[in-house]
N, C-alpha and C positions, 0 to 999 in steps of 0.2 A: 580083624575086620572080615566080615562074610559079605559075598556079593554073588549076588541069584542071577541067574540068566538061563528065561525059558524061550525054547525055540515054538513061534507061534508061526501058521499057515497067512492070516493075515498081518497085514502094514500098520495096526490101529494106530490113530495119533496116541495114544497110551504106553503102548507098546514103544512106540520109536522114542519117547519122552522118556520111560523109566528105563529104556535101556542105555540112551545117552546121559541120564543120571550117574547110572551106575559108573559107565566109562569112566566121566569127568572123576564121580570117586576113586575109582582105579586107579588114577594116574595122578590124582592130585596126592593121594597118600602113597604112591610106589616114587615119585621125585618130586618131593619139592623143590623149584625151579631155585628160586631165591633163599641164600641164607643172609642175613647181616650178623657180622662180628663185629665184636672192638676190644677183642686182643688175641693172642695166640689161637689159630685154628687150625685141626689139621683136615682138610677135604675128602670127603666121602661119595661115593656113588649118589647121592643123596644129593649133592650141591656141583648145581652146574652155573650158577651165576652168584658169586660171592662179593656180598657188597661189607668193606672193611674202612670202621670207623677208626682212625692213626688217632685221633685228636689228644685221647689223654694219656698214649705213652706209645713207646716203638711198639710193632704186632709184625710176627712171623708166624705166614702161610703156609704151612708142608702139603707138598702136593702128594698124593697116593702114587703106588709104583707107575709107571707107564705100563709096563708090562702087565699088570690088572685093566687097564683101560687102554687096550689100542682102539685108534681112533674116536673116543673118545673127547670133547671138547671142555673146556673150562674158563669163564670172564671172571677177572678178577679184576673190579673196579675199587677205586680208593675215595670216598664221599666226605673228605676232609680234606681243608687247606693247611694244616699242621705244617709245623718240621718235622716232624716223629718219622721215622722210617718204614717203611711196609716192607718187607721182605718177603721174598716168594722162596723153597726151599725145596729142591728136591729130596725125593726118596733116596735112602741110603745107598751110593755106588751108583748113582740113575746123576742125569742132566738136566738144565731149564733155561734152553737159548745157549747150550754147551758150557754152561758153570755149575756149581752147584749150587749158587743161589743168584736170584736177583731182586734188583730194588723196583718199585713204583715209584716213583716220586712226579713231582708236583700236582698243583688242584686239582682234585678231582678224574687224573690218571686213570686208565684203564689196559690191561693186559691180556690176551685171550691166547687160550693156549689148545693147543693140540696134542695125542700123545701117539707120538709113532709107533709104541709099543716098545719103544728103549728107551726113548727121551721125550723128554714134553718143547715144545718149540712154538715161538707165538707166530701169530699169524696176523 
């Protein structure tokens, strides 16, 4: 993806239109906000609001190091009333709420997480 940005003297409404263009491209292809899964995923810089369909079998989330994302945030919502389990899993030797995994469970559940830079911990 290329993206052009000329510095002009004037404000033109063209100008402020094709540079807020540009932005919105910028950032919509540098993090997509929302990912949906429905099964195993492991979370990337990429996904900051992860919506996880259980319905047709258990699914386990690996969270990226903490230590990669300090301060950093992550929602992990469950968009199914299943039994199936969601799992949340931390990075190998890393924490999540001081275990190294945890569950979402019931309808439609939601978990957000922070990452202190050693551990991820919900908030």
């Amino acid at each position: 993806m290329q993206l052009t940005f000329t510095v002009r003297a004037d404000n033109s409404p063209d100008y402020i239109r094709n540079l807020a263009d540009n932005l919105k491209r910028l950032f919509d292809y540098a993090r997509p906000w929302v990912v949906t899964v429905a099964a195993d995923h492991t979370i990337t810089a990429s996904n900051e609001f992860v919506v996880v369909d259980a319905s047709g079998d258990d699914v386990v989330v690996t969270l990226p190091a903490a230590k990669d994302f300090a301060r950093d945030t992550v929602t992990v919502v469950r968009s199914d009333a299943s039994g199936n389990t969601l799992t949340l899993e931390a990075a190998a030797g890393e924490t999540v709420n001081g275990a190294s995994t945890t569950t979402i469970g019931g309808a439609y559940a939601s978990l957000r997480l922070v990452s202190t830079g050693v551990e991820w911990i919900g908030v």
